[in-house]
C-alpha positions as CSV (number, residue, x, y, z in Angstrom):
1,X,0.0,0.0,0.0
2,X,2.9,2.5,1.0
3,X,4.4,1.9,-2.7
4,X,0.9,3.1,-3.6
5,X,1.7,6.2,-2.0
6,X,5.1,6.6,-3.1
7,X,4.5,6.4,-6.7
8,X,2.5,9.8,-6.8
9,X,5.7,11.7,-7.4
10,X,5.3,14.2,-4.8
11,X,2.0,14.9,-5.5
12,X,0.0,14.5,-2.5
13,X,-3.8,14.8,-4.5
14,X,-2.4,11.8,-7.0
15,X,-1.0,9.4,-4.1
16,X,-4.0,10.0,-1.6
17,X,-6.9,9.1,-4.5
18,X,-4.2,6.0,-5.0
19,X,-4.6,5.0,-1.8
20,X,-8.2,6.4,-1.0
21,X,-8.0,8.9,1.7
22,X,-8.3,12.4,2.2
23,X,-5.5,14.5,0.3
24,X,-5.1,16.2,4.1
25,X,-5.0,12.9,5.9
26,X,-2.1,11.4,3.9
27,X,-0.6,15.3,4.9
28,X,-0.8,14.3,8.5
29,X,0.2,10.8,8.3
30,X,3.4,11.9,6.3
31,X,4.7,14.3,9.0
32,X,3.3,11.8,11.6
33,X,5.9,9.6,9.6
34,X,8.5,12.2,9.5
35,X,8.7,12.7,13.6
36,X,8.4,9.1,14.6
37,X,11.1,7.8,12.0
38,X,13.5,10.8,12.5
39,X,13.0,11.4,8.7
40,X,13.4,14.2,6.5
41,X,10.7,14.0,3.3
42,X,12.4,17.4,1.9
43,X,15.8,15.3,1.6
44,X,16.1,13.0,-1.3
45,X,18.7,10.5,0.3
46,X,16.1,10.2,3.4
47,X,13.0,9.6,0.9
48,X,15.4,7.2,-1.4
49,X,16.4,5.4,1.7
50,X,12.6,4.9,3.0
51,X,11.3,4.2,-0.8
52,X,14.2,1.2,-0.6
53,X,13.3,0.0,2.6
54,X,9.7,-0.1,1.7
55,X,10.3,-2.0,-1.5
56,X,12.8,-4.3,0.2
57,X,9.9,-5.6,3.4
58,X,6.9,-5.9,0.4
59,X,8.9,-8.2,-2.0
């Protein structure tokens, strides 16, 4: 489902109707995300490091 998600690109109204919630609730889960993981979305080696590990656990 996360993959879901990632595949929007950035674009938060794309990967919520993907994964059918609220564009605002995938907003709150991301930076609920962000503070529990110690993750930065804004850096690209944090969001190519989660993307990895996300592909890596659903294979």
């Amino acid at each position: 489902m996360a993959e879901r998600g990632l595949s929007g690109f950035g674009n938060v109204a794309e990967a919520a109707t993907r994964l059918g919630v609220h564009p605002n609730t995938l907003r709150y889960r991301l930076r609920r995300t962000a503070d529990l993981f110690d993750i930065s979305l804004d850096d690209p080696d944090d969001r190519l490091s989660l993307w990895l590990q996300l592909r890596l656990t659903h294979r």
